[in-house]
C-alpha positions as CSV (number, residue, x, y, z in Angstrom):
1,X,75.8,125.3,100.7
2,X,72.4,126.7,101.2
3,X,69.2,125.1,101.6
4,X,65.8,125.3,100.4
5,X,63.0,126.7,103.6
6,X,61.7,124.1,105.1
7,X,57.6,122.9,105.4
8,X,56.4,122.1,108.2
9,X,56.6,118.1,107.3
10,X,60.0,118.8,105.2
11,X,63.2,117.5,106.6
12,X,65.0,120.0,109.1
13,X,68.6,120.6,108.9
14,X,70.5,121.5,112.1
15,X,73.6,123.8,112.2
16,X,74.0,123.4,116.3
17,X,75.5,120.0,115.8
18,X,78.6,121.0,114.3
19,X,79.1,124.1,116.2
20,X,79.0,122.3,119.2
21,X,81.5,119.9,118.5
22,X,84.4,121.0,117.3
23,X,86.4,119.3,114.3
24,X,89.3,117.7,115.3
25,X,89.7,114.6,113.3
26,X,92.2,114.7,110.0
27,X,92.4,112.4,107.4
28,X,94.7,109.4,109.1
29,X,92.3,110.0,111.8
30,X,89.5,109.5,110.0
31,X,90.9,106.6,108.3
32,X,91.5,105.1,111.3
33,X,88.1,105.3,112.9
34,X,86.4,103.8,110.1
35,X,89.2,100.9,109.4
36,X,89.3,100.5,113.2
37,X,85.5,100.6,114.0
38,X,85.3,98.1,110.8
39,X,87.8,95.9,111.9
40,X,86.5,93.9,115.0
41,X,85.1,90.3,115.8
42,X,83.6,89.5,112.0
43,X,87.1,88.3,110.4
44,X,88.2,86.6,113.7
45,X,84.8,85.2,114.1
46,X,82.8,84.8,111.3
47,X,84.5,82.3,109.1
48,X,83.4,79.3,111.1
49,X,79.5,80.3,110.0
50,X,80.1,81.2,106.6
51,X,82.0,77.9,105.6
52,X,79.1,76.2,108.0
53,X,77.1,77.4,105.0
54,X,79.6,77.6,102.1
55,X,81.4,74.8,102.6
56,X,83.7,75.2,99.3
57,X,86.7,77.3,99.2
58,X,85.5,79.0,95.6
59,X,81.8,79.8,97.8
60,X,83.8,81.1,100.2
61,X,86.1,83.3,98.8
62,X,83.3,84.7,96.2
63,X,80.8,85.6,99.7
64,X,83.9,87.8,100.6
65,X,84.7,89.4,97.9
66,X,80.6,90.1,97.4
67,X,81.0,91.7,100.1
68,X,83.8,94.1,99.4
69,X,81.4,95.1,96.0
70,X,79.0,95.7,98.2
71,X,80.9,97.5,101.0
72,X,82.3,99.7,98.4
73,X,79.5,100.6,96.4
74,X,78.4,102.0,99.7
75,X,81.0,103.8,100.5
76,X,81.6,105.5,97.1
77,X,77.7,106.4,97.6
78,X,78.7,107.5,101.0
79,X,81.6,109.7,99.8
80,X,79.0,111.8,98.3
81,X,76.2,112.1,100.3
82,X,79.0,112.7,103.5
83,X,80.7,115.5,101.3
84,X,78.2,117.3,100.8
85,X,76.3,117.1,104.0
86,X,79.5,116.3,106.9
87,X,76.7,117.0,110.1
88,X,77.1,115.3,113.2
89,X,74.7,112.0,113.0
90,X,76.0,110.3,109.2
91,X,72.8,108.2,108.1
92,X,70.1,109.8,110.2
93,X,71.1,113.1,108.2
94,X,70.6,111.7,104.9
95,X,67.7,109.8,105.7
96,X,66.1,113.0,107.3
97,X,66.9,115.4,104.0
98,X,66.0,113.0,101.4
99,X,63.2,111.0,103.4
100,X,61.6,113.2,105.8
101,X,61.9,112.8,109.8
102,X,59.5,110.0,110.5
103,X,61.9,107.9,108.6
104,X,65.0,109.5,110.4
105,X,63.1,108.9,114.0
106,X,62.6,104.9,113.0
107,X,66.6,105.0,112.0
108,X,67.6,106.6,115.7
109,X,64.7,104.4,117.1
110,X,66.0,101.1,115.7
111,X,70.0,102.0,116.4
112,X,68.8,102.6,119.9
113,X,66.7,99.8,120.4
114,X,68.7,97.2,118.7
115,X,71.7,98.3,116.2
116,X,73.6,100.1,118.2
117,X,73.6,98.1,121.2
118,X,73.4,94.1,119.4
119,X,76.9,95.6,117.6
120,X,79.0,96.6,120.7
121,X,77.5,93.3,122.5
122,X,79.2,91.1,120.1
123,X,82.2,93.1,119.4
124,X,82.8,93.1,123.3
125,X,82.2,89.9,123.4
126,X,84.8,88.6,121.2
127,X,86.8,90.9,122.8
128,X,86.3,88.6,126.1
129,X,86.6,85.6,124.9
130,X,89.8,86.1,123.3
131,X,91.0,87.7,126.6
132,X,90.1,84.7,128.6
133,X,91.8,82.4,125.4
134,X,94.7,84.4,125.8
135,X,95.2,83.7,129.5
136,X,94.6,80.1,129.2
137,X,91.4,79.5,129.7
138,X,88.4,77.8,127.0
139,X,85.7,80.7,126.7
140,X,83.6,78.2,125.0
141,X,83.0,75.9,128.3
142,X,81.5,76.7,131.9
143,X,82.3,79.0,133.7
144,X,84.2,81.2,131.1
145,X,81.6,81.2,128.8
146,X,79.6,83.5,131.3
147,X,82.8,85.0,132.8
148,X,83.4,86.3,129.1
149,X,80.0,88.4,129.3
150,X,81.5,90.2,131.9
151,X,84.8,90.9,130.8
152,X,82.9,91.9,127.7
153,X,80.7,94.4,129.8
154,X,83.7,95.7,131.8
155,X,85.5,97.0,128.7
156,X,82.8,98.6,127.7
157,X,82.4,100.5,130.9
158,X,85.7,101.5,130.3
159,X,85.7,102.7,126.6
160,X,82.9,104.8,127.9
161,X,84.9,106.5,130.3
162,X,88.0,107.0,127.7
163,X,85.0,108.6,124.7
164,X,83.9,110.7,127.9
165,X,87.1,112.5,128.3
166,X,87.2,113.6,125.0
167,X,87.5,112.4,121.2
168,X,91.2,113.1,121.1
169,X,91.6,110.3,123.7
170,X,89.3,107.9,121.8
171,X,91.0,108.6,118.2
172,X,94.5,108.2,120.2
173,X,92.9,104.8,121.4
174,X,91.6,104.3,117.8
175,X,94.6,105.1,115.4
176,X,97.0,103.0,118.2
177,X,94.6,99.6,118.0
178,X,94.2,100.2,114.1
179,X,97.8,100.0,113.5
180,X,98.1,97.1,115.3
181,X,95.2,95.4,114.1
182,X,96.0,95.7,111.2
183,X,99.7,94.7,111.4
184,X,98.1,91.5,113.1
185,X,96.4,90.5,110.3
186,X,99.1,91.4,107.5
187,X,101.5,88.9,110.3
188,X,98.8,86.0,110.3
189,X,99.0,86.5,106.2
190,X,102.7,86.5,106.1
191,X,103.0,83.5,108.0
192,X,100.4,81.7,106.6
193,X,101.9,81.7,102.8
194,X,105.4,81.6,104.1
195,X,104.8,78.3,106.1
196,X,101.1,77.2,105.9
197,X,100.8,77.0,101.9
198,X,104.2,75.5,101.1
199,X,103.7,72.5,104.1
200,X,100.0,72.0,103.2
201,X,99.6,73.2,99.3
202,X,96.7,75.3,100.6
203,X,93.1,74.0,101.0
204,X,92.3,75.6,97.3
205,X,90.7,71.8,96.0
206,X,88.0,71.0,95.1
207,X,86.8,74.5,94.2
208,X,83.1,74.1,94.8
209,X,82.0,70.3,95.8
210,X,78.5,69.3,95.3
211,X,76.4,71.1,98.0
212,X,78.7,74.0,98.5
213,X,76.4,76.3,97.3
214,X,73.1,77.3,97.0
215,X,71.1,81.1,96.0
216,X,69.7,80.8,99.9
217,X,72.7,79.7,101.9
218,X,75.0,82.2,99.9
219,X,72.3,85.2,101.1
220,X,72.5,84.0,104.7
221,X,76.4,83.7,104.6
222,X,76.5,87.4,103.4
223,X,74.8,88.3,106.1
224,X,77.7,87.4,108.2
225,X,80.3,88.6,105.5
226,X,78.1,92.4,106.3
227,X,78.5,92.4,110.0
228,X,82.4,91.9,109.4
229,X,82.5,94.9,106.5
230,X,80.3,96.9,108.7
231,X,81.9,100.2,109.8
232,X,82.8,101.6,106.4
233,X,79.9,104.2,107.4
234,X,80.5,104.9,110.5
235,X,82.9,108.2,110.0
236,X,80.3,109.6,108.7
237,X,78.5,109.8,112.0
238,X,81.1,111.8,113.6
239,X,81.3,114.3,109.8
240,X,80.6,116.8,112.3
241,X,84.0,116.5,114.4
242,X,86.4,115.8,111.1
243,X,88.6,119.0,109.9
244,X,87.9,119.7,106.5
245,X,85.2,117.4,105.5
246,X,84.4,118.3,102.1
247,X,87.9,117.2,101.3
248,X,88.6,114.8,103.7
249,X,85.2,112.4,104.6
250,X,85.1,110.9,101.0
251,X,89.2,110.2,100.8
252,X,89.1,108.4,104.2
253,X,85.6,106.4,103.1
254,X,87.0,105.4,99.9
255,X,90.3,104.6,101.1
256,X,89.7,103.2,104.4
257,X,87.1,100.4,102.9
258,X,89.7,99.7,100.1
259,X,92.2,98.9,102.7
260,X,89.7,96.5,104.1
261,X,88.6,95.1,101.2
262,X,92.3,93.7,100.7
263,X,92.9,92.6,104.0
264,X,89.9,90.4,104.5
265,X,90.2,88.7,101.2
266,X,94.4,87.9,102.2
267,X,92.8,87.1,105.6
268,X,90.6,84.2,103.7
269,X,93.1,82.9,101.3
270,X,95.7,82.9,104.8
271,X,93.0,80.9,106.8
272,X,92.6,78.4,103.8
273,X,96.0,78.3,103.0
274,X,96.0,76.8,106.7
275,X,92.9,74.5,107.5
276,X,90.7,72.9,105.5
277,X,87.2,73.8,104.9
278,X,86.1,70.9,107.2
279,X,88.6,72.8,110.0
280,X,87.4,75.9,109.5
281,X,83.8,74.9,109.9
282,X,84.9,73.7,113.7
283,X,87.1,77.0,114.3
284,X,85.0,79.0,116.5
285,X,88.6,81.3,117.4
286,X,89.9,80.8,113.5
287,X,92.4,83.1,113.6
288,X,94.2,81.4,117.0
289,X,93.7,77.9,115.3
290,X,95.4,79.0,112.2
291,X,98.1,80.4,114.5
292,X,98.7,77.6,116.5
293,X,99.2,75.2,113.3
294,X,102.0,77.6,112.3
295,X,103.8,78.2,115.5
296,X,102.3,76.9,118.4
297,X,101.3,77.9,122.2
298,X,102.9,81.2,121.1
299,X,101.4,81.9,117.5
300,X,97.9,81.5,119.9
301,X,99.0,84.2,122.4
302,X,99.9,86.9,119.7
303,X,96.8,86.1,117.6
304,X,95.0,86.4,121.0
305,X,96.8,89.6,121.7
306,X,95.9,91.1,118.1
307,X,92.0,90.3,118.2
308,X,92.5,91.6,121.9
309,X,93.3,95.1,120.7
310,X,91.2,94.6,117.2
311,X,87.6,94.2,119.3
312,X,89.1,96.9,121.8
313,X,89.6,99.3,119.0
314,X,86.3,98.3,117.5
315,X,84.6,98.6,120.6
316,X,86.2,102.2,121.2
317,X,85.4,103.1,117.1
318,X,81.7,102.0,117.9
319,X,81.4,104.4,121.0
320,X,83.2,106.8,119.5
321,X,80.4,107.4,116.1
322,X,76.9,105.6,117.8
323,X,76.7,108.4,120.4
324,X,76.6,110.7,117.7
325,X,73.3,109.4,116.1
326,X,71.4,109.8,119.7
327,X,73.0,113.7,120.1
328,X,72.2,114.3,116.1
329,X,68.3,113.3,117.3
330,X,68.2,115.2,120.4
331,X,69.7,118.3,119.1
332,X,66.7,118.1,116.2
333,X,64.1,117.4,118.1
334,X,63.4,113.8,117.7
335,X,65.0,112.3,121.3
336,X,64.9,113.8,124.7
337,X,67.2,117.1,124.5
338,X,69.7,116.1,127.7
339,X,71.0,113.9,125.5
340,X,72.2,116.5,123.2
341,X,74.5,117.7,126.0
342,X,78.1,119.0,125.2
343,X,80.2,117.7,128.5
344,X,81.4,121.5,129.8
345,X,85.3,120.1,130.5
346,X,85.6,117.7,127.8
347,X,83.3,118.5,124.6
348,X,81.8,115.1,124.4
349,X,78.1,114.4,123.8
350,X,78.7,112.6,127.4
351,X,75.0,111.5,128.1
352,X,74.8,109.8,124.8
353,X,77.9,108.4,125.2
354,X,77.1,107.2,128.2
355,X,73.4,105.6,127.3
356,X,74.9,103.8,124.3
357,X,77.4,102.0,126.5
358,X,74.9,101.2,129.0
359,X,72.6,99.6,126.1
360,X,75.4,97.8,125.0
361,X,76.0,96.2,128.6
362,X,72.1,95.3,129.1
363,X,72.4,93.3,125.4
364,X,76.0,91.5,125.7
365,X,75.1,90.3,129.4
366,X,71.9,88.7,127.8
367,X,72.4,87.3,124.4
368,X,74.8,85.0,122.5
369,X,77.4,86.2,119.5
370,X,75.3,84.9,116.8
371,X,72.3,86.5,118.0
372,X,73.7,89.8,118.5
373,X,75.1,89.2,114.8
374,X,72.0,88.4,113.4
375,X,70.3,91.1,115.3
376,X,72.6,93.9,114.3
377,X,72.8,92.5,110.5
378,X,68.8,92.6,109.9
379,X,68.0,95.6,111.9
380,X,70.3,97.7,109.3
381,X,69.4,96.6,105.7
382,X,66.3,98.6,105.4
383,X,68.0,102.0,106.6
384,X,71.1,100.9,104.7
385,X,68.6,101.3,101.2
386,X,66.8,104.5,103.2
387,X,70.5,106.2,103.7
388,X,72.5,105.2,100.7
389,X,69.2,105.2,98.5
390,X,68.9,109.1,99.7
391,X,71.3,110.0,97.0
392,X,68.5,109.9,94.4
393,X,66.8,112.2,96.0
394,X,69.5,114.8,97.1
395,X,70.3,114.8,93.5
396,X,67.2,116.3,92.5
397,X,68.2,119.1,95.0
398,X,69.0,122.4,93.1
399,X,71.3,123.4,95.2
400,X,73.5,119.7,95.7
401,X,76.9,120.5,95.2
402,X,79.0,118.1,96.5
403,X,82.7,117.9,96.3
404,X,82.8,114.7,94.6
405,X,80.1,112.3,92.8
406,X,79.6,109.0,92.9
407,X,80.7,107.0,89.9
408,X,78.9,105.0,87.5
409,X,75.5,106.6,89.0
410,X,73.2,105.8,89.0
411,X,74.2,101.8,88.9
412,X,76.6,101.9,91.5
413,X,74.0,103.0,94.6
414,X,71.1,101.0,92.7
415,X,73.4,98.1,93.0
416,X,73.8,98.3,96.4
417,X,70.4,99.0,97.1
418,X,69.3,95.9,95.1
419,X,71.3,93.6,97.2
420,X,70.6,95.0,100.6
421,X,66.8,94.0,98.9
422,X,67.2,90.5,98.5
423,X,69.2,90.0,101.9
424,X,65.8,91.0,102.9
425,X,64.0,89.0,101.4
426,X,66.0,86.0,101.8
427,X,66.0,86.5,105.4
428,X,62.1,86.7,105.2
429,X,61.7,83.6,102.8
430,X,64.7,81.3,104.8
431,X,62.3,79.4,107.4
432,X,65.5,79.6,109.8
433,X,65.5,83.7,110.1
434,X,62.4,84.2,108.7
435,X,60.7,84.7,112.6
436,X,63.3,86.5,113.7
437,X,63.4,88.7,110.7
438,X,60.1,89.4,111.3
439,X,60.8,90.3,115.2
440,X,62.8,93.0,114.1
441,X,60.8,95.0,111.4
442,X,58.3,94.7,114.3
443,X,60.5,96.3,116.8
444,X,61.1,98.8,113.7
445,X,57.4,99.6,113.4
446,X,56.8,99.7,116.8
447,X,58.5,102.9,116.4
448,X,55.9,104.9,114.3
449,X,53.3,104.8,117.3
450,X,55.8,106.1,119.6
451,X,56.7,108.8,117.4
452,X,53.4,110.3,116.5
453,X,53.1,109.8,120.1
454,X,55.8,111.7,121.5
455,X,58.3,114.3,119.5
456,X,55.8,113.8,116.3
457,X,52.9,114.8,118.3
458,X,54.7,117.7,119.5
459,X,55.0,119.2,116.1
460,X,52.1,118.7,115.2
């Protein structure tokens, strides 16, 4: 596909990305990164919030499956916008054709400065604290509450090393944990309607009891629903290393956030089939609790053993596609250009690699779960509207020819674009995010002085 010359101020497209890296994923490997980078700490940990705030199994179950809509009118978006442009980088190249490179430089600005890092923080650290749960000891008292920081930190120094020495190692590490993740959670759904539902009738009633639900609550609990669906865009930051894209980026989008679509809604209808609403609230480890109604001591040890490799995988996943935003950027221009670096021996883009795991350190040895949620959650909306909404522009593109297009356009992408909108502006409005909402478009912002400042200035 050719493309139009390029202004001075007109978005740039680079060709050394791709040659640089060489595709090696297939389509069960791409599948697996995007189910396995999806699949990490949200479902284990995020019930306990969401029924905090929903605390009716009907307001529940409906946040979830808002979710999914929203997760897949993304990713059928995505399908087309990664078909037709499958470079190295995902969101920052659709944000830099449609948008311009300002916009693109505020995207790799805010994954570096917060995104990036705030998500392998609290994948990590879920990771640890089921470690530690595992072995016997309470993550949520002293001393393991800090010990869990660095057991968090350790394994990301370690998935470092592994995405170092190559992407066939990480996508070996990433199609194993997938598999087994998602076994673990089909086994926690098995047991929980063969034994939970029949013993307890399932925690179905009453539906929705007064105070269950309200316009504001049900906007804050999708925040959390979104950090557990997030992921279903992450292939496309590594579009640049998968064989065949035009064919096979938009079947393992589509397919991969279908498959996790269904698995988190079983997931819900397991935990409630389990505990009550009132239990769930409490159950900071949800999935372990549920277990350990079932089957005991044991039922505790294999959930902790699933979520174990589930936040592993994620973790690995996460390393595996964030680089690739930061070697996208340096390889265009817009970051220092050592971080564009192709590792001689192993093909990686090992500096970037390396600096995203060492952000990711700095953040989970400083803030809690929920704030690296939080963080993560409101740093993205507005570049999930900038990459998804780039579709409307593409479109007017002569020259767009992508292998497939995205149904129901244009209400499918304006959908999703309108609810990534009023997460916004609930978060703004709410009086318990709004100063912390705030906190981070100011972080964001801060990035248009540095720009014109640095690579801006340099093109000028």
């Amino acid at each position: 596909m050719s493309t139009p010359p390029a202004s001075a101020d007109a978005p740039v497209a680079s060709a050394a990305a791709p040659a640089a890296l060489p595709r090696q994923l297939g389509l069960w490997s791409a599948i697996a990164v995007l189910v396995g980078t999806t699949i990490g700490s949200g479902i284990f940990r995020s019930p306990a919030g969401i029924a905090d705030k929903l605390p009716g199994p009907l307001p529940m179950l409906a946040v979830w499956a808002t979710g999914g809509v929203f997760a897949l009118c993304g990713a059928l978006t995505l399908a087309e916008l990664s078909g037709a442009l499958p470079r190295t980088g995902g969101y920052f190249v659709y944000i830099r054709e449609a948008w311009g490179r300002l916009p693109a430089f505020l995207y790799g600005w805010t994954e570096l400065t917060l995104i990036r890092a705030a998500a392998l923080g609290g994948i990590s650290l879920t990771f640890g604290e089921y470690l530690l749960r595992g072995l016997g000891y309470d993550p949520a008292v002293a001393p393991y509450d800090q010990v869990a920081h660095y057991v968090a930190a350790g394994a990301l120094a370690l998935m470092a090393a592994v995405n170092v020495v190559g992407l066939r190692w990480g996508a070996l590490v990433q199609n194993v944990t997938t598999l087994a993740k998602y076994g673990g959670l089909l086994g926690i759904v098995a047991l929980a309607l063969a034994l939970g539902l029949p013993a307890t009738g399932g925690h179905f009633t009453p539906a929705a009891p007064p105070g269950s639900f309200s316009v504001s609550a049900f906007g804050l609990a999708l925040v959390s629903v979104l950090w557990a669906f997030d992921g279903w865009g992450d292939l496309s930051k590594v579009a640049g290393e998968v064989d065949d894209p035009r064919r096979t980026l938009p079947r393992a989008i589509v397919l991969g956030t279908l498959a996790i679509i269904a698995i988190y809604l079983l997931a819900n209808v397991a935990y409630l089939s389990v505990l009550s609403i009132e239990e769930i609230r409490g159950a900071r480890l949800v999935a372990a609790d549920v277990a350990q109604r079932l089957i005991g001591p044991v039922g505790v040890t294999l959930v902790s053993l699933t979520v174990i490799l589930s936040t592993f995988g994620s973790v690995n996943g996460s390393l595996l596609t964030g680089p690739r935003i930061f070697f996208a950027m340096a390889d265009d221009g817009l970051f220092f250009r050592q971080v564009a670096a192709v590792h001689p021996r192993f093909r990686t883009p090992h500096v970037a690699v390396l600096m995203t795991a060492t952000l990711g350190i700095a953040f989970v040895l400083l803030r809690t779960f929920e704030q690296l949620a939080d963080i993560f959650v409101t740093a993205s909306l507005v570049f999930y509207i900038l990459s998804i909404g780039a579709v409307f522009r593409l479109r007017r593109r002569p020259d767009w020819n992508p292998p497939v297009r995205t149904p129901l356009y244009p209400l499918v992408p304006a959908l999703f674009c309108g609810a990534t909108a009023f997460l916004m502006v609930n978060a703004l409005l709410d009086p318990a995010t709004r100063w912390g909402t705030l906190g981070v478009f100011g972080v964001i912002l801060l990035g248009v002085p540095v720009y014109h400042l640095t690579v801006g200035r340099r093109r000028a």
